[in-house]
Biopython code that builds the backbone (N, CA, C, O; Angstrom):
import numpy as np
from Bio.PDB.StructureBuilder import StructureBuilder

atoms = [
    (1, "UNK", "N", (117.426, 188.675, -85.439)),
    (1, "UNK", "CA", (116.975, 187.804, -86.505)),
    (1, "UNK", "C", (116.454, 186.494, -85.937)),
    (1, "UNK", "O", (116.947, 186.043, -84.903)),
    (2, "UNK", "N", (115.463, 185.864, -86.585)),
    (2, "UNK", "CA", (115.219, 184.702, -86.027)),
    (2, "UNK", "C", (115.742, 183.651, -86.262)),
    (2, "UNK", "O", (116.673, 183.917, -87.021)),
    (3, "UNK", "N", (115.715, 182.544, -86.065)),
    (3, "UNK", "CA", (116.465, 181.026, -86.180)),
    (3, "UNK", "C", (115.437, 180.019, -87.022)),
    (3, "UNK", "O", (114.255, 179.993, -86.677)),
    (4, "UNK", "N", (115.761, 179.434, -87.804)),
    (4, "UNK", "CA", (115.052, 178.615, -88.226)),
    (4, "UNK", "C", (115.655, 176.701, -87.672)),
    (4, "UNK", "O", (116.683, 176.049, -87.849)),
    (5, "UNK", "N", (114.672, 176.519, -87.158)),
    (5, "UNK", "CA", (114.886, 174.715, -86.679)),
    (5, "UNK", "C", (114.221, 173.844, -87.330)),
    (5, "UNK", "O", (113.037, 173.647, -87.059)),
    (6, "UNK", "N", (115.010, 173.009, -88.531)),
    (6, "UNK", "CA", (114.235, 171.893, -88.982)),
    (6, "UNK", "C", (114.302, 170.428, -88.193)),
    (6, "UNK", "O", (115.322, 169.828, -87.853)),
    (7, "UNK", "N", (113.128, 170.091, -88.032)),
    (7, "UNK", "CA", (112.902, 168.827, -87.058)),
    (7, "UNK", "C", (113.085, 167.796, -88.249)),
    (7, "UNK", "O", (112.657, 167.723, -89.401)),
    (8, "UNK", "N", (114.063, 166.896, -87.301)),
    (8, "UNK", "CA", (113.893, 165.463, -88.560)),
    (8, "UNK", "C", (112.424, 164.318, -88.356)),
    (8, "UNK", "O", (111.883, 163.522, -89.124)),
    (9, "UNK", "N", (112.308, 164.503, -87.717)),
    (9, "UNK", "CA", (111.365, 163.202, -86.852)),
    (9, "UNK", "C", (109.372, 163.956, -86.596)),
    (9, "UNK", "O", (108.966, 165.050, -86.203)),
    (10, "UNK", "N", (108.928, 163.174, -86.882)),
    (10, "UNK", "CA", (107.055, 163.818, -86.613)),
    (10, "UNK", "C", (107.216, 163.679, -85.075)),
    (10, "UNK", "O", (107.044, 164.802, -84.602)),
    (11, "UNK", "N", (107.491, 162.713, -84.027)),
    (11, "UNK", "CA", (107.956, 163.230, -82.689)),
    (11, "UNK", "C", (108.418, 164.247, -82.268)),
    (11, "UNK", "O", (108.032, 164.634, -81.166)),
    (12, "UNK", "N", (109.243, 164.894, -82.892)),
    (12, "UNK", "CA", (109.899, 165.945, -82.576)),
    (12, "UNK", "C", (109.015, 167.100, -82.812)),
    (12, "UNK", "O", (108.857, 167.931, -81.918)),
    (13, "UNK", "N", (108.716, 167.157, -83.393)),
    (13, "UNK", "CA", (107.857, 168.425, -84.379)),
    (13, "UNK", "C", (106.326, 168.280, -83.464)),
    (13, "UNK", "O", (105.489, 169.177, -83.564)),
    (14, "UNK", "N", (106.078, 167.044, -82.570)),
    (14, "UNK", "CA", (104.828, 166.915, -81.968)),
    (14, "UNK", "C", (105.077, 167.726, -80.906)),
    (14, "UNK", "O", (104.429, 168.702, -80.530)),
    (15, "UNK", "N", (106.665, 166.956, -80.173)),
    (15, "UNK", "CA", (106.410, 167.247, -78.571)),
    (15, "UNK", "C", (106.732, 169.007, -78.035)),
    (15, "UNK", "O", (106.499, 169.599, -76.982)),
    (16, "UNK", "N", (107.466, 169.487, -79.542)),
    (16, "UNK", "CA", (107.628, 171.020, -78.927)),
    (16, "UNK", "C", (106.510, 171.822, -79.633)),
    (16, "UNK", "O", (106.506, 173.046, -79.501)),
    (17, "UNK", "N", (105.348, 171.068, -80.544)),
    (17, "UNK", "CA", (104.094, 172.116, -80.833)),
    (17, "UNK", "C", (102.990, 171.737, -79.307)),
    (17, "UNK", "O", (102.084, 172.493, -78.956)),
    (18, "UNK", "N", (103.316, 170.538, -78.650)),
    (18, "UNK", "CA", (102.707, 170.440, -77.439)),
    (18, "UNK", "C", (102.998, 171.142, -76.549)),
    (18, "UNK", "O", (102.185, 171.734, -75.839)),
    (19, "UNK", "N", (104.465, 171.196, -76.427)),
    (19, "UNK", "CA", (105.148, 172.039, -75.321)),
    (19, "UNK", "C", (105.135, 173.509, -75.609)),
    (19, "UNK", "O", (105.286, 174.302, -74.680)),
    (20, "UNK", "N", (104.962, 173.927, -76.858)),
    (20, "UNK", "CA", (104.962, 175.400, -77.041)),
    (20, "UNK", "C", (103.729, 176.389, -77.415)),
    (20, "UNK", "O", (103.518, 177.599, -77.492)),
    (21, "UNK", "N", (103.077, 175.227, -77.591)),
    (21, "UNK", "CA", (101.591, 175.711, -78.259)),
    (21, "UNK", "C", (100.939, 176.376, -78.805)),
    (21, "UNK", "O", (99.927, 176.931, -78.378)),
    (22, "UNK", "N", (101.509, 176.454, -80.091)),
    (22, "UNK", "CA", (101.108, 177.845, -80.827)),
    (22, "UNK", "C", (99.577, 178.062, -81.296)),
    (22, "UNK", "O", (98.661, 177.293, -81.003)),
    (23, "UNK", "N", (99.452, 179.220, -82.064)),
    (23, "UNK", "CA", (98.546, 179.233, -81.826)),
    (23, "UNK", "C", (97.734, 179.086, -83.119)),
    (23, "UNK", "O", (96.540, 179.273, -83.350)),
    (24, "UNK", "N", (98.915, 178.630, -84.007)),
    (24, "UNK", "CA", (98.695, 177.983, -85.531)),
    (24, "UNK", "C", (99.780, 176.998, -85.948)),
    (24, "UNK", "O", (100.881, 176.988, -85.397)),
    (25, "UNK", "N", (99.463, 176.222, -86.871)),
    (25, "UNK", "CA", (100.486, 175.990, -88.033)),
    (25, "UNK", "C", (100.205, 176.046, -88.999)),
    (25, "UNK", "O", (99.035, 176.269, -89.309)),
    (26, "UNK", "N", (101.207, 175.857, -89.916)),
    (26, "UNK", "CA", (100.766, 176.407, -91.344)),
    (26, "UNK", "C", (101.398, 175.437, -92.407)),
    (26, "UNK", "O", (102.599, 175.597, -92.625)),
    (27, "UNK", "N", (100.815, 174.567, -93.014)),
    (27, "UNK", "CA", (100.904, 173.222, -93.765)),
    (27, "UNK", "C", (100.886, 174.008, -95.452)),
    (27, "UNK", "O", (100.141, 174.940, -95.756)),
    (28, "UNK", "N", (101.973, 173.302, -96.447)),
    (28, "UNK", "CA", (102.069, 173.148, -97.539)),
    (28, "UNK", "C", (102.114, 171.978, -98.288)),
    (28, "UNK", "O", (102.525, 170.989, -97.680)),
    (29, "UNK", "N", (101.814, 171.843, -99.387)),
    (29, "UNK", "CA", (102.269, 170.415, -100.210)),
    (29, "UNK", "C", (103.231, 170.908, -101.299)),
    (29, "UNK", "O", (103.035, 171.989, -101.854)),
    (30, "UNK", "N", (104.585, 169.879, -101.698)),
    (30, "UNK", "CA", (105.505, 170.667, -102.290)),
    (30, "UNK", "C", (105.823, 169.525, -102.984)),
    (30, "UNK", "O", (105.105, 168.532, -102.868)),
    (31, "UNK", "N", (107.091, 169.519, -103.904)),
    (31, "UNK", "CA", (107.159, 168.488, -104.943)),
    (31, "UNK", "C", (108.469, 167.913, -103.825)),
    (31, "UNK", "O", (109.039, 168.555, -102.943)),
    (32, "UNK", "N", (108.712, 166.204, -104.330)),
    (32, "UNK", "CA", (109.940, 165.974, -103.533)),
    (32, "UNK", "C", (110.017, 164.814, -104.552)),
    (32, "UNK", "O", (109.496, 163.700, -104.503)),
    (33, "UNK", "N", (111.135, 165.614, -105.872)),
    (33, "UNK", "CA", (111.475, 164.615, -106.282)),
    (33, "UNK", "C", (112.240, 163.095, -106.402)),
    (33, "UNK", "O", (112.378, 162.342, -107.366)),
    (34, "UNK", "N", (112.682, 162.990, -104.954)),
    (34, "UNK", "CA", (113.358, 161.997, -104.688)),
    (34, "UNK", "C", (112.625, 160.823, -104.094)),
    (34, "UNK", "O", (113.105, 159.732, -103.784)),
    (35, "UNK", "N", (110.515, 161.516, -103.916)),
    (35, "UNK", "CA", (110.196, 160.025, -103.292)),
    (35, "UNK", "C", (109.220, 159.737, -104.400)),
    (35, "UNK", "O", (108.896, 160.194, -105.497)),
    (36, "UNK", "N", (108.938, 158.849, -103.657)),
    (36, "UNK", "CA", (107.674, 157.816, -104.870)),
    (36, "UNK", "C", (106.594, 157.657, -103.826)),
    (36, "UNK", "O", (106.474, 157.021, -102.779)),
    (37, "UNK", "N", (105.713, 158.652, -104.670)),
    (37, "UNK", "CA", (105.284, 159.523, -105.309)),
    (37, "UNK", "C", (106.044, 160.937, -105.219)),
    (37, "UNK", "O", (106.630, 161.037, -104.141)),
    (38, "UNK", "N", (106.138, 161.635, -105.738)),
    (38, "UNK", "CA", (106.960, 162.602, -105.581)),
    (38, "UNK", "C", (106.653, 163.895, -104.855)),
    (38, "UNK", "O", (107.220, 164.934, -105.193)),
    (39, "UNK", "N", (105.561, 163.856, -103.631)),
    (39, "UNK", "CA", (104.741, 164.859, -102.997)),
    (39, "UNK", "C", (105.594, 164.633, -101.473)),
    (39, "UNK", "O", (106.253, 163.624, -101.219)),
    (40, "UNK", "N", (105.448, 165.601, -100.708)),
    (40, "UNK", "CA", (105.714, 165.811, -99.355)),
    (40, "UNK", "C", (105.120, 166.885, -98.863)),
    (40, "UNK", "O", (104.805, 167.804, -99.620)),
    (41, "UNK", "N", (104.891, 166.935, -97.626)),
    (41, "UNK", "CA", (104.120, 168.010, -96.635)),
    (41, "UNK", "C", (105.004, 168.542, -95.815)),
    (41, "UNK", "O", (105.599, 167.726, -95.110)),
    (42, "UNK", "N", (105.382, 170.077, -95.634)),
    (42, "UNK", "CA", (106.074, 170.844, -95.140)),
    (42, "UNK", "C", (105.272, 171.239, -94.041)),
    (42, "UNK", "O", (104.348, 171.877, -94.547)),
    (43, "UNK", "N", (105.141, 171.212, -92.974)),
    (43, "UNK", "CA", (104.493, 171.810, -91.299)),
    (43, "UNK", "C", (105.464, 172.569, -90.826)),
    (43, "UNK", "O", (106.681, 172.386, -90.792)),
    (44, "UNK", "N", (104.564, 173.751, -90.337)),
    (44, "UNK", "CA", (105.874, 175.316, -89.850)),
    (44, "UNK", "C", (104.869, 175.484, -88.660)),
    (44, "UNK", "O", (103.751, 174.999, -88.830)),
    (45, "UNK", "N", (105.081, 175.984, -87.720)),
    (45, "UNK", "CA", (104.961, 176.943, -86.798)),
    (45, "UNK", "C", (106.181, 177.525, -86.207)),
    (45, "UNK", "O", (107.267, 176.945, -86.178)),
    (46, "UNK", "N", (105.882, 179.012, -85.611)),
    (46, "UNK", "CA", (106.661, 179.977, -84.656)),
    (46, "UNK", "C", (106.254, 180.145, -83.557)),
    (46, "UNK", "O", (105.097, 180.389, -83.216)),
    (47, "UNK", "N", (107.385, 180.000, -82.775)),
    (47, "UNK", "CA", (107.485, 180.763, -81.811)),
    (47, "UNK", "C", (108.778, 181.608, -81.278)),
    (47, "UNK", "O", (109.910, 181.382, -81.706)),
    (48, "UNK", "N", (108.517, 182.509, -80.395)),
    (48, "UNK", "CA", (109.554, 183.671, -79.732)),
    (48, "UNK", "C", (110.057, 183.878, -81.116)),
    (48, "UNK", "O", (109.391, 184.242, -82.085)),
    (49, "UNK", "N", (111.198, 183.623, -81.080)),
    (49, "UNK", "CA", (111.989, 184.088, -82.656)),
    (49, "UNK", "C", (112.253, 183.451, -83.316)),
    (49, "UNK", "O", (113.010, 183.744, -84.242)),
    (50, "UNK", "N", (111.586, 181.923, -83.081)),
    (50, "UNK", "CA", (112.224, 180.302, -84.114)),
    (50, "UNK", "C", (111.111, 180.098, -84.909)),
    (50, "UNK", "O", (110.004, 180.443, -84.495)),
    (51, "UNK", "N", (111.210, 179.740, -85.662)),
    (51, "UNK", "CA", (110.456, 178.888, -86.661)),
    (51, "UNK", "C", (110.680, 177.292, -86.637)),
    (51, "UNK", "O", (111.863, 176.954, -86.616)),
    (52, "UNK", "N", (109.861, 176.413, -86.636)),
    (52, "UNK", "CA", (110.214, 174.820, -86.301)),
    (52, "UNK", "C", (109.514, 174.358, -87.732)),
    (52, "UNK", "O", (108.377, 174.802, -87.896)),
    (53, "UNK", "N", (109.903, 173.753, -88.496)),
    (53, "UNK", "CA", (109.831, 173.415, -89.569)),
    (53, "UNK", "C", (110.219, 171.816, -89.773)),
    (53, "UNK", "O", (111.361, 171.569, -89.386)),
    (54, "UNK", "N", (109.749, 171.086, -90.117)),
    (54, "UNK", "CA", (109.329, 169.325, -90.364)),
    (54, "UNK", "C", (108.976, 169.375, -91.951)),
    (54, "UNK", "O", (108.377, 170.276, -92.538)),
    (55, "UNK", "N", (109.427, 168.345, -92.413)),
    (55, "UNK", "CA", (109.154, 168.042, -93.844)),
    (55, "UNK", "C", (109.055, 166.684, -93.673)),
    (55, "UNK", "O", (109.945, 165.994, -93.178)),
    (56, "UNK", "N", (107.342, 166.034, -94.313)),
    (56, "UNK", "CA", (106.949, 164.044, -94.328)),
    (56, "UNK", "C", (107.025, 164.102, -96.039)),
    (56, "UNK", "O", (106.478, 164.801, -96.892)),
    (57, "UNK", "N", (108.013, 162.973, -96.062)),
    (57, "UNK", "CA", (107.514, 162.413, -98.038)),
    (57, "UNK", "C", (106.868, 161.411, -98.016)),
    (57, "UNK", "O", (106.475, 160.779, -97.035)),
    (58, "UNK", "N", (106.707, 161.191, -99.205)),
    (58, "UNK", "CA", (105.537, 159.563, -99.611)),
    (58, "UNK", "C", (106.730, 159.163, -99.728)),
    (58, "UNK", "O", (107.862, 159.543, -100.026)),
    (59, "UNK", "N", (105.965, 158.011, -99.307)),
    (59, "UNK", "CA", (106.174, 156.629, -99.345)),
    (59, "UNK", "C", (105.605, 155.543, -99.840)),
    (59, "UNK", "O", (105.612, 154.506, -99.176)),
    (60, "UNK", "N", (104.918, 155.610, -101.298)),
    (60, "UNK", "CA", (103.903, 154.639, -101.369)),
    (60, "UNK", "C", (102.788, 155.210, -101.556)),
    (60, "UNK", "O", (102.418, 156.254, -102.092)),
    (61, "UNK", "N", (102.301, 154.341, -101.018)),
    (61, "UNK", "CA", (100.823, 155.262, -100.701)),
    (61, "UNK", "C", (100.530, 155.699, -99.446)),
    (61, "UNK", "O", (99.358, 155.532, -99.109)),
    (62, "UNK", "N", (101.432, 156.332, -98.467)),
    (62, "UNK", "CA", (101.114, 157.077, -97.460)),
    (62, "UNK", "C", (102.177, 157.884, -97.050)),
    (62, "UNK", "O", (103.237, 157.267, -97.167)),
    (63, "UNK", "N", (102.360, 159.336, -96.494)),
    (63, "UNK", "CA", (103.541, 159.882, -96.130)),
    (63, "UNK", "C", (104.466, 158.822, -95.167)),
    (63, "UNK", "O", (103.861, 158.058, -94.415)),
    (64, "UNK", "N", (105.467, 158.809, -95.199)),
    (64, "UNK", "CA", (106.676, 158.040, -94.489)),
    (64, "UNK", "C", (106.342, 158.119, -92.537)),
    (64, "UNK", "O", (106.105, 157.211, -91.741)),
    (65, "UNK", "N", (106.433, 159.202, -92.395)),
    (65, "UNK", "CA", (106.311, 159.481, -90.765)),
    (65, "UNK", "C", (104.797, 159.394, -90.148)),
    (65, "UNK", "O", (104.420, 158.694, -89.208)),
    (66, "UNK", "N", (104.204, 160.108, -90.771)),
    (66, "UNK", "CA", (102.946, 160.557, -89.964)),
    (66, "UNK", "C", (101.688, 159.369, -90.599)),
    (66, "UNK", "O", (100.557, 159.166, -90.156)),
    (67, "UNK", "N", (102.330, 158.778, -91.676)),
    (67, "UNK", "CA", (101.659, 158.239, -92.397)),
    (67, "UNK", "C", (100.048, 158.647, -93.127)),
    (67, "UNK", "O", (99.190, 157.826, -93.453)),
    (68, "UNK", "N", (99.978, 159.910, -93.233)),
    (68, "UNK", "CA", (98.615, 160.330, -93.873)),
    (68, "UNK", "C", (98.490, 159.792, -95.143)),
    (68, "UNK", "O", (99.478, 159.692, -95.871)),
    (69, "UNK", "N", (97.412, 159.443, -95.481)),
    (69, "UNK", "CA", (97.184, 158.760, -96.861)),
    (69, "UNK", "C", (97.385, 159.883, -98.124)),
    (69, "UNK", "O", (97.005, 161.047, -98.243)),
    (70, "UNK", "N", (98.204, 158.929, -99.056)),
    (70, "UNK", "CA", (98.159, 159.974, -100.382)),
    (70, "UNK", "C", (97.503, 159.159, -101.442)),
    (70, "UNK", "O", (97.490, 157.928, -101.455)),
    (71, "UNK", "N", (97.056, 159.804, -102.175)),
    (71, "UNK", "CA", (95.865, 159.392, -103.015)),
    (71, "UNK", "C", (96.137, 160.082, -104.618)),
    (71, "UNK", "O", (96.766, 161.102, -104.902)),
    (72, "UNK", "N", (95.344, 159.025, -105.609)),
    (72, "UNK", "CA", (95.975, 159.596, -107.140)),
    (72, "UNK", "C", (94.753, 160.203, -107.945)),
    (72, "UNK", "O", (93.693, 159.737, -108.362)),
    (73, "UNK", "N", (95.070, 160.851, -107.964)),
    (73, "UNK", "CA", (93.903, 162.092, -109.422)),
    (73, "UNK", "C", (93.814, 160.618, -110.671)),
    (73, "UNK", "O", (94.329, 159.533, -110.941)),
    (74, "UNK", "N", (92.944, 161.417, -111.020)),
    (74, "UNK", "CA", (92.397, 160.422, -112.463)),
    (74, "UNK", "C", (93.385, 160.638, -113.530)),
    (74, "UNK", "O", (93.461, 159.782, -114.411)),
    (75, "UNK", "N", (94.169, 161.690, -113.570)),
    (75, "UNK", "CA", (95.650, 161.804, -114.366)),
    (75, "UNK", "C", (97.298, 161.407, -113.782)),
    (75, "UNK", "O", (98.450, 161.678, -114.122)),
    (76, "UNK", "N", (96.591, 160.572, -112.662)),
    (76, "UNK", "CA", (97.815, 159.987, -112.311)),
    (76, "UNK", "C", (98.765, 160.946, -111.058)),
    (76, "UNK", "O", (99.912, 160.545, -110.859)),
    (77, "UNK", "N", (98.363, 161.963, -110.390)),
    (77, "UNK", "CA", (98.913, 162.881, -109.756)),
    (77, "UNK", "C", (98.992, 162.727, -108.403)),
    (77, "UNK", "O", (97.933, 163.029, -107.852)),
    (78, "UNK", "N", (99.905, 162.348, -107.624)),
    (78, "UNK", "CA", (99.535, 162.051, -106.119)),
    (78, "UNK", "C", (99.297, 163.820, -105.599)),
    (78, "UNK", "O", (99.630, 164.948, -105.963)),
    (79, "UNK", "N", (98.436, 163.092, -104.435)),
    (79, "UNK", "CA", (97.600, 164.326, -103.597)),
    (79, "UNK", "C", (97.602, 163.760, -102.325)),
    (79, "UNK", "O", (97.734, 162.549, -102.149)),
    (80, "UNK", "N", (97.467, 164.549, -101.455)),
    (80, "UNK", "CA", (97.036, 164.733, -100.226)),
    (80, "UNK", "C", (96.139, 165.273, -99.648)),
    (80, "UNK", "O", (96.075, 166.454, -99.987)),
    (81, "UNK", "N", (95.219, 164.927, -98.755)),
    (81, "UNK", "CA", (93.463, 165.981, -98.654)),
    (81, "UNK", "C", (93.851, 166.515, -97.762)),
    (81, "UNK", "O", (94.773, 166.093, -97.064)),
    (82, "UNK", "N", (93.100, 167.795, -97.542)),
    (82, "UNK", "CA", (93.401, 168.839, -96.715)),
    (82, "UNK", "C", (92.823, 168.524, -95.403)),
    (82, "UNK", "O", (93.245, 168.799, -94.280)),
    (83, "UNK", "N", (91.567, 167.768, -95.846)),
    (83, "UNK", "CA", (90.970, 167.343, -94.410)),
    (83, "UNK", "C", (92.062, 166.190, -93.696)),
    (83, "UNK", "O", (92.281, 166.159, -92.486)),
    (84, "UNK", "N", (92.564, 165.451, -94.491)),
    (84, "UNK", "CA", (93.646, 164.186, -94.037)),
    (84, "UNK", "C", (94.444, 165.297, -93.046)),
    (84, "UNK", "O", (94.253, 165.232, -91.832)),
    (85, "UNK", "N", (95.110, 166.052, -93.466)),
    (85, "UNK", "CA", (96.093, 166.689, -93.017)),
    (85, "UNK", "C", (96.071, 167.475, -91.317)),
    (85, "UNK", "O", (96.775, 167.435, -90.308)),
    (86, "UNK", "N", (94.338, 168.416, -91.933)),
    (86, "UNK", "CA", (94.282, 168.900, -90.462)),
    (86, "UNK", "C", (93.221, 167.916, -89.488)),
    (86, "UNK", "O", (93.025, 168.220, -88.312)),
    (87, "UNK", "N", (92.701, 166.956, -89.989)),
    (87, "UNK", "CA", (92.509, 165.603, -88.572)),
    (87, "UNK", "C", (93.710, 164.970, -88.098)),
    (87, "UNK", "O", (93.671, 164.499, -86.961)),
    (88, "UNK", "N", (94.670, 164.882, -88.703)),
    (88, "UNK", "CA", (95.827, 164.565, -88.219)),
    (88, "UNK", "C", (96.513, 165.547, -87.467)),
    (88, "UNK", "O", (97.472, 165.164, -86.796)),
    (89, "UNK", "N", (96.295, 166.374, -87.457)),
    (89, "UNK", "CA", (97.354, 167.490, -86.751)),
    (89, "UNK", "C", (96.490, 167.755, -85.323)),
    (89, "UNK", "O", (96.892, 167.594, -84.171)),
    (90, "UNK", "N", (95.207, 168.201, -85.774)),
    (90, "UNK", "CA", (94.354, 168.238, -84.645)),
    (90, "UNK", "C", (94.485, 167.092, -83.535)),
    (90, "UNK", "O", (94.734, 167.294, -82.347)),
    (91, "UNK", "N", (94.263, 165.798, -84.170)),
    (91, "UNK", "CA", (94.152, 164.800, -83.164)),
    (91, "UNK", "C", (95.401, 164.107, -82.581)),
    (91, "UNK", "O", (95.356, 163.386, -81.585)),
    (92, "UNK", "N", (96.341, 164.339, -83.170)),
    (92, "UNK", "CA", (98.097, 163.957, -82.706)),
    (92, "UNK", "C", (98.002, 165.296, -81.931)),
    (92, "UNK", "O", (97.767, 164.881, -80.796)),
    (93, "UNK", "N", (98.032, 166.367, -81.863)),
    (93, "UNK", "CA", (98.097, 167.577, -81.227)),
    (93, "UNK", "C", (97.369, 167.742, -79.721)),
    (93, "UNK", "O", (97.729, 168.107, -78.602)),
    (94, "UNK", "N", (95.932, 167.179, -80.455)),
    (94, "UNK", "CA", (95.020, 167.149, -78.964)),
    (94, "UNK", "C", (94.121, 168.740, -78.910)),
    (94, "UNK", "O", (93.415, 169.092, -77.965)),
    (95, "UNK", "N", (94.290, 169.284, -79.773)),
    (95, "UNK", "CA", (93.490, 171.000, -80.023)),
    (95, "UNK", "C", (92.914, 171.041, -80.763)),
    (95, "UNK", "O", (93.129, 170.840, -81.958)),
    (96, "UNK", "N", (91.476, 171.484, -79.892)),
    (96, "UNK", "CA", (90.641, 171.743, -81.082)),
    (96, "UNK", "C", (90.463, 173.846, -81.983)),
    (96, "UNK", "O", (89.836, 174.503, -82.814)),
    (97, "UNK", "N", (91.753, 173.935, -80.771)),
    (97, "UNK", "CA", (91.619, 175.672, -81.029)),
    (97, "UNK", "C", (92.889, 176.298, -81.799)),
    (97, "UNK", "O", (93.361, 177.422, -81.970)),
    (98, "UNK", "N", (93.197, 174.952, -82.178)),
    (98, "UNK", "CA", (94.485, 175.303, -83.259)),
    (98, "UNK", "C", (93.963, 175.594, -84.466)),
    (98, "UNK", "O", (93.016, 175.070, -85.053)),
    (99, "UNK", "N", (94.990, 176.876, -84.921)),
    (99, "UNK", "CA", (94.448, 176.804, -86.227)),
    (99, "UNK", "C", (95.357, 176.902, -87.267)),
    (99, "UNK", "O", (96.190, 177.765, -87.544)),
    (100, "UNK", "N", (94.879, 175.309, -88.068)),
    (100, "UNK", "CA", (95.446, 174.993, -89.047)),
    (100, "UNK", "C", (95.462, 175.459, -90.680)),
    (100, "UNK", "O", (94.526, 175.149, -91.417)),
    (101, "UNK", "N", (96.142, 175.914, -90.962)),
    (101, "UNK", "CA", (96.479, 177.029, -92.194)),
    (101, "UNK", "C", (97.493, 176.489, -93.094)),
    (101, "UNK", "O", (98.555, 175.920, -92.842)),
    (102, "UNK", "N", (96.788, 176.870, -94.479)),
    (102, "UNK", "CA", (97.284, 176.350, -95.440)),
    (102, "UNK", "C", (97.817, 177.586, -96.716)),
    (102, "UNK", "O", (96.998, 177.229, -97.562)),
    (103, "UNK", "N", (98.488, 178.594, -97.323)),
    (103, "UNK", "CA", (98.499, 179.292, -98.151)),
    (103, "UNK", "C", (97.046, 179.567, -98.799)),
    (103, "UNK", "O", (96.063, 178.829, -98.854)),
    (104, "UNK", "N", (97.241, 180.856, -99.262)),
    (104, "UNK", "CA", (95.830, 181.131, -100.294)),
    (104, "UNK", "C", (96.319, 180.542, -101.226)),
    (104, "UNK", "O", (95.691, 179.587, -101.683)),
    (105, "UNK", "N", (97.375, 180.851, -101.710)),
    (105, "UNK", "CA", (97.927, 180.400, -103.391)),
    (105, "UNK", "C", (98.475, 179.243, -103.428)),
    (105, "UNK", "O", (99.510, 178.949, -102.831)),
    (106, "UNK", "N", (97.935, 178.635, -104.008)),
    (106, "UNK", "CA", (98.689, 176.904, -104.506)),
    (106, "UNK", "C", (99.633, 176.929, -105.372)),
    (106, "UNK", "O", (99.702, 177.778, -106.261)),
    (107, "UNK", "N", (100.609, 175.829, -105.168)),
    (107, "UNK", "CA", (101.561, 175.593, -106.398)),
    (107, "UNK", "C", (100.930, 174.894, -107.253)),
    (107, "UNK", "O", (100.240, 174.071, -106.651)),
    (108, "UNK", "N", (100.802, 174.796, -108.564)),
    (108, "UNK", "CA", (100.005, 174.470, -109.799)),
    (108, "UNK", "C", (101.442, 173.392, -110.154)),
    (108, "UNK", "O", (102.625, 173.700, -110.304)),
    (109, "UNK", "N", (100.755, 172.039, -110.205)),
    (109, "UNK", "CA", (102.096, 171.184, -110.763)),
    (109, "UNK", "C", (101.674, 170.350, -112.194)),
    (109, "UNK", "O", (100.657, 169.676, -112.358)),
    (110, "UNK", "N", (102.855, 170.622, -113.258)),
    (110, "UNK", "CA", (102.630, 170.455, -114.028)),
    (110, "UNK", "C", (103.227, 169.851, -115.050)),
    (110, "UNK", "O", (102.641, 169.733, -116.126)),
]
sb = StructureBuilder()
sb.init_structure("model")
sb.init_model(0)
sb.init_chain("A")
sb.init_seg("    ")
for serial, (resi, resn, name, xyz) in enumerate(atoms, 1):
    if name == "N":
        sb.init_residue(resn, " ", resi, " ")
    sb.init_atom(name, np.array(xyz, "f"), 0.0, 1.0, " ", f" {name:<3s}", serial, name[0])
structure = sb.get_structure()
């Protein structure tokens, strides 16, 4: 069975996707009702038999750690851009042959 490792820290979650180098990750946006705004970004990659898993919340107007900008819909909805997400990963990462992946299916929040 495999192991799942949640990283507390965007350092952490940097220096073993540097050191391990996969050959994806795979980014979600999820609800986190405990921040303000109530959005956070979940980052996964695998390797051997682990899964390394990091979770950033807002803070404001930018995630807490990595600080990517979050931004509000005309109905008031914080968001995060997809492009924000994978220039950030790419360029903290240093790869341009990573590939950054997001679900087909969205969570619809409502």
């Amino acid at each position: 069975m495999g192991k799942i490792v949640r990283l507390k820290t965007w350092s952490e979650f940097k220096e073993l996707a540097i050191n391990l180098h996969p050959k994806s990750i795979l980014y979600f946006l999820q609800r986190a009702p405990l921040s303000n705004p109530p959005v956070a970004l979940r980052l996964v990659f695998a390797s051997e038999d682990k899964q390394y898993i990091f979770i950033d919340c807002a803070d404001g107007k930018t995630l807490r750690q990595t600080k990517i900008p979050v931004f509000f819909t005309e109905k008031g909805e914080a968001c995060i851009r997809d492009e924000d997400i994978k220039q950030f990963i790419a360029a903290e990462l240093k790869r341009t042959d990573l590939l950054i992946l997001t679900p087909v299916w969205r969570m619809e929040w409502r």
